[in-house]
N, C-alpha and C positions, 0 to 999 in steps of 0.2 A: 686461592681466590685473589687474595689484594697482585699477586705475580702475576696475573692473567691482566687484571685491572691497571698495573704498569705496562704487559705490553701492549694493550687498546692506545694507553695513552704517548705509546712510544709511535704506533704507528697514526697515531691523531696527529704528532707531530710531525713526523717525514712527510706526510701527507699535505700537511697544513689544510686539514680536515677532512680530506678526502682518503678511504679504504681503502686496499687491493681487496678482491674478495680472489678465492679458490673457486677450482669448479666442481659443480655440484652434480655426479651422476646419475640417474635413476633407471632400473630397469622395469622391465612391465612383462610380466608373463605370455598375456594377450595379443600380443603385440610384433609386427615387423618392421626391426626398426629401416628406416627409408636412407639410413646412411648419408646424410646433409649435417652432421653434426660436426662434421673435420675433426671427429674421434678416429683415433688409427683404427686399419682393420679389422687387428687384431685383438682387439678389446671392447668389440660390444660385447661381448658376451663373460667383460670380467669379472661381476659377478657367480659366474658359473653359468653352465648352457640351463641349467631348473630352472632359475629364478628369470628364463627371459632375457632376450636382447636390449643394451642401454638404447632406449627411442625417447629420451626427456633429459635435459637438463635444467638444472633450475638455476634462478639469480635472486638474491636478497633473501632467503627463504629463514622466515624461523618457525616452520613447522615438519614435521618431520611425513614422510612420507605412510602412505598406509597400505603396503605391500606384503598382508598377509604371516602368517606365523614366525618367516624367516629375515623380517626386516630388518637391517642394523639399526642400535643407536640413535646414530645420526645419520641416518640414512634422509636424504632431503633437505637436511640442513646446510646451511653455508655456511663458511670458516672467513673469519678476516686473517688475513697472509702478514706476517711483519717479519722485515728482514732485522734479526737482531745478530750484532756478533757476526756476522759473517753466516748465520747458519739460520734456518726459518723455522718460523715461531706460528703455531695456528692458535686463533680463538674463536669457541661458536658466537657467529652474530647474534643469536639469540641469547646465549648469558652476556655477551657484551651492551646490547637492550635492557637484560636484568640488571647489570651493575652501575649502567653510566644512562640510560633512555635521556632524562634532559639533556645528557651534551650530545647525545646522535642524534635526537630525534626533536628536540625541545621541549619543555616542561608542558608547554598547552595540548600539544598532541598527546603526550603520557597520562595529563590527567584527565584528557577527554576520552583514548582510547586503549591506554593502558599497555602500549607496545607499539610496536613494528607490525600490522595487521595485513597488509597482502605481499606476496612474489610475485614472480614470474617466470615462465619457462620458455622454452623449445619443447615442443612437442615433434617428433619425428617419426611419421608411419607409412612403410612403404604401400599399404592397404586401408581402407577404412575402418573408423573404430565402429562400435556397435552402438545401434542410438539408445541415448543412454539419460538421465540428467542430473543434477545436483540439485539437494533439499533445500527446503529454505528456509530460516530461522526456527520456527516455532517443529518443523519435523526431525533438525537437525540435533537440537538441543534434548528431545526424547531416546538419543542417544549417547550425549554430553560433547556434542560437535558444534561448531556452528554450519550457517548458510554460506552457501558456495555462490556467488555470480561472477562469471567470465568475461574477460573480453578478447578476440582473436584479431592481430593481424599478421599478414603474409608475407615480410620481407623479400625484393628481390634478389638481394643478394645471395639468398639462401636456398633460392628453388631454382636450381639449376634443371630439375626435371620435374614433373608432378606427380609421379607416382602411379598407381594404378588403378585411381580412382580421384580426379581431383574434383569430386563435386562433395559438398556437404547436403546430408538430411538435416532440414530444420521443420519443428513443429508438427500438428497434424492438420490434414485435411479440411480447411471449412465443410461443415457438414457429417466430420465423421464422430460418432455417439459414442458414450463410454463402456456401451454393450461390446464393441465393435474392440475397444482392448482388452475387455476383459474374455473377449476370444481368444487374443493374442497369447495371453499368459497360462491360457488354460489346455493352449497347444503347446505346452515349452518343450513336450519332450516326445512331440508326433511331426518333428521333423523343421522346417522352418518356419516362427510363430507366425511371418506374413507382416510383424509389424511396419515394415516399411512401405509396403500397399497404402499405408494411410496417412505416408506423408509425399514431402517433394520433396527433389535434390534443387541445390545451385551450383551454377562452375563459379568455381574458387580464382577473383582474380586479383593477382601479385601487388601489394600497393594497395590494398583494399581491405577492410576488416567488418569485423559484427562484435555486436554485443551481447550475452546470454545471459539474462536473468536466472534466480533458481525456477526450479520447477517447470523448464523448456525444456525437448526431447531434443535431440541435436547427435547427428553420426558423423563425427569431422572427418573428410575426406581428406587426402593422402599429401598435398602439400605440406611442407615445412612449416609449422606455424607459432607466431610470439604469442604468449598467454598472460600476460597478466590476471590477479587474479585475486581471492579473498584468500586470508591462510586459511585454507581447510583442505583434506583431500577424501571430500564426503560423495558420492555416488550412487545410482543404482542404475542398473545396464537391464535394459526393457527389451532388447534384440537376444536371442540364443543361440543364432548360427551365423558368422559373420565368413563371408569367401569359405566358406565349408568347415568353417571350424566354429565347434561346439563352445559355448559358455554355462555353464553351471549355474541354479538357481543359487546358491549361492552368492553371486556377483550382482543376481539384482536387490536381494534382500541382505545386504554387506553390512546397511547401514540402516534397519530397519530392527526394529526391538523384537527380543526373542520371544513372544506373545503374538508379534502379528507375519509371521514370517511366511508365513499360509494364507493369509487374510487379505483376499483381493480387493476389496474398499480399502486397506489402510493402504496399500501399493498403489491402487491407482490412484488415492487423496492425495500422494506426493508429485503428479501433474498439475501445472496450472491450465486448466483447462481453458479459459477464456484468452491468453496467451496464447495459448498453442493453436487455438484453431481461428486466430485473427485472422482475415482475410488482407491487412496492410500489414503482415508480418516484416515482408523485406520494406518496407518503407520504413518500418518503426525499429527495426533493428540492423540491417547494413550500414556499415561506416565509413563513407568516403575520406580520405584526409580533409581536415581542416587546416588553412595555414593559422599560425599563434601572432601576427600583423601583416598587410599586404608584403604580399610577394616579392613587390619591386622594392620595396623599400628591405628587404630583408638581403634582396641579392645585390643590390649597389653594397652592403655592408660583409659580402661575403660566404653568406649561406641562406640555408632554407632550412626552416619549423614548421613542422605539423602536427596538430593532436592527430593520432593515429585509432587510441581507443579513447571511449568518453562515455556520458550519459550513463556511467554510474557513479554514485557516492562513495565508495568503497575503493577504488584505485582509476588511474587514468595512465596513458600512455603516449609518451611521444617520438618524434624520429625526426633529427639533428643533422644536417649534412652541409661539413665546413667545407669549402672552395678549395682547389688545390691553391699553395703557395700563401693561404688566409689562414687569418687569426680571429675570432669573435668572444667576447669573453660575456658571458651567461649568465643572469639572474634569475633563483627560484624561489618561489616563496616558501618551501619545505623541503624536507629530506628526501632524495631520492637512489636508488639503482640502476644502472645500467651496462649495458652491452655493448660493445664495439662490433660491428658487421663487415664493415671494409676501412682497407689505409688504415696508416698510423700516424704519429706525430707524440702534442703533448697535452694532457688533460692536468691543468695546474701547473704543480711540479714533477707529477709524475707522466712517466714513457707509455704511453698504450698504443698498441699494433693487433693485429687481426690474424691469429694463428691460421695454416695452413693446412698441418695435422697436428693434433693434440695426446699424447699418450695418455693414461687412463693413469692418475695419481700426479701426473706434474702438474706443474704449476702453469699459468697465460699471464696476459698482459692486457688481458680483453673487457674485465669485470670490475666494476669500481662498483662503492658505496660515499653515497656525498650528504656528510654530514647536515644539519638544519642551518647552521652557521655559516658554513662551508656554503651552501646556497644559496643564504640571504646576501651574504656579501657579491657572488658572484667569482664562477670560474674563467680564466681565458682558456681556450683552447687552439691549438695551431693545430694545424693539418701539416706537417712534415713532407708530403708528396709536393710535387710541381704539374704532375698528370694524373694523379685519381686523388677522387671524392676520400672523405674521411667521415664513417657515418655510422652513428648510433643511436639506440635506440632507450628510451628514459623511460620508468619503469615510478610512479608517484602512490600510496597511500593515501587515505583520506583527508579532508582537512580537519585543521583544530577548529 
């Protein structure tokens, strides 16, 4: 433990507060992955071909994935990287939270929320998921999880193609009854339940996001997409047959107490119904960019800020784009995570560049974790190029 806790604090120094993190795989049974992750080819599937193609990576994560009887360990979790000695050294972010949280995260956030409370990922799926949604506190906690709310946006650096389906299912139908699901569910095993009849698609576009509260039905369509997010990975999948492939009730009652796993009132009490069948659904939940101060005054200085996700309490999201041949050096008011998307240069003291292909166990140069200190004071960042953007994307927790 205290050997762990010296080398947090070896790489707090190299860093001058700032983290490497490792990368974080995750595979998903369900799932095709859409190969936008610039993982080699050869290794979506290195978990084994069972357990599903890798279509998720995660950044900042201290919660572990929940992938069924055969998950690892630390499966979902993030490692902090330290070069010690010439040779590398990993610790989970998460006991490094449990041993140091005031100096990553700072005393007020610790003693207001007691950790590191969301991530964020990559989600990658050549197909759509199945509309599905996450609990929300009070139905979460009936199984000792918390409430899940998401927030999505699209990088364009990352969708070079959209898949086979880039429209997302949001919500259901103004107008449609709760008789009309519980048909849904009472067909799960006479073929397709139909539940997508009762809602709409949108086309998904690049540079654009949403926000999902729990308790919203949501089939995310096939684009590459960032997630930030609550740490939980609590669910229940309301669709059964997705492009011809079968889902198991199982998957919708995953996270549903073993007393009501039959019990169509307590399934469908985990919809927000009044949410769902808002008629100003995309007004009250699409998320255009916001810039973080006028525009012009951000590009005389060298780059461009946008909150990307927002309007929840629980995490927020932003995307960073330094000028070629510029340097702009960054004040936050809390700890954050992030991702590099395109170009390299220098984040601090440290090097970060935008892998090409990635093989499955090495190590990037893509993923940092930036201390509370480390943010209050402010990082410079130079963009290294003289002809491309250098551009990531910031990944925030709640405030204290």
């Amino acid at each position: 433990m205290a050997n762990h806790m010296q080398l947090v604090n070896l790489a707090l120094e190299k860093g001058q507060g700032v983290l490497r993190l490792f990368p974080t795989w995750v595979p998903r049974a369900f799932c095709i992955p859409g190969k936008r992750l610039k993982l080699h080819p050869n290794d979506y599937y290195a978990f084994g071909a069972h357990r599903g193609g890798i279509d998720e990576r995660w950044f900042a994560s201290t919660v572990q994935a929940d992938n069924g009887p055969e998950t690892l360990p630390d499966e979902g979790l993030s490692y902090i990287y330290i070069e010690d000695g010439g040779k590398g050294e990993k610790v989970l972010l998460k006991e490094a939270v449990e041993l140091m949280g005031d100096v990553l995260l700072g005393k007020e956030v610790m003693q207001k929320h007691g950790g590191w409370t969301m991530f964020a990922k990559f989600f990658d799926n050549m197909e759509p998921l199945p509309h599905h949604l996450h609990h929300d506190d009070e139905k979460a906690r009936n199984v000792g999880r918390l409430g899940k709310p998401e927030g999505y946006y699209f990088p364009k650096q990352l969708n070079n193609h959209g898949g086979y389906f880039p429209y997302t299912f949001f919500g259901l139908n103004p107008g449609v009854e709760k008789k009309d699901v519980y048909q849904c569910l009472e067909n799960w095993d006479k073929g397709d339940n139909g539940i997508l009849y009762l809602s709409r698609a949108y086309k998904l576009k690049p540079g654009t996001g949403w926000i999902v509260p729990p308790g919203i039905l949501h089939a995310p369509g096939s684009l590459l997409t960032y997630e930030p997010q609550r740490a939980s990975d609590v669910f229940a999948m309301f669709q059964n047959i997705v492009w011809d492939q079968y889902l198991p009730w199982d998957l919708l009652v995953k996270d549903v107490p073993e007393a009501h796993k039959k019990d169509l009132d307590y399934i469908v009490s985990l919809i927000d119904w009044e949410a769902n069948v808002d008629p100003e659904f995309y007004r009250n939940h699409f998320l255009p960019p916001r810039p973080v101060k006028p525009v012009e005054e951000m590009r005389k200085e060298g780059y461009e800020e946008y909150f990307v996700v927002y309007n929840s309490e629980y995490f927020s999201a932003k995307e960073l784009t330094v000028f070629p041949g510029r340097s702009v050096t960054i004040k936050e008011e809390a700890a954050y995570g992030l991702i590099v998307v395109q170009g390299h240069g220098k984040f601090g003291v440290l090097d970060i560049e935008t892998p090409t292909l990635i093989r499955f166990g090495e190590m990037t140069k893509d993923e940092l974790f930036v201390t509370a200190e480390a943010a209050r004071k402010g990082v410079t960042i130079v963009n290294g190029s003289n002809v491309e953007n250098l551009v990531m994307l910031k990944h925030f927790g709640p405030k204290a």
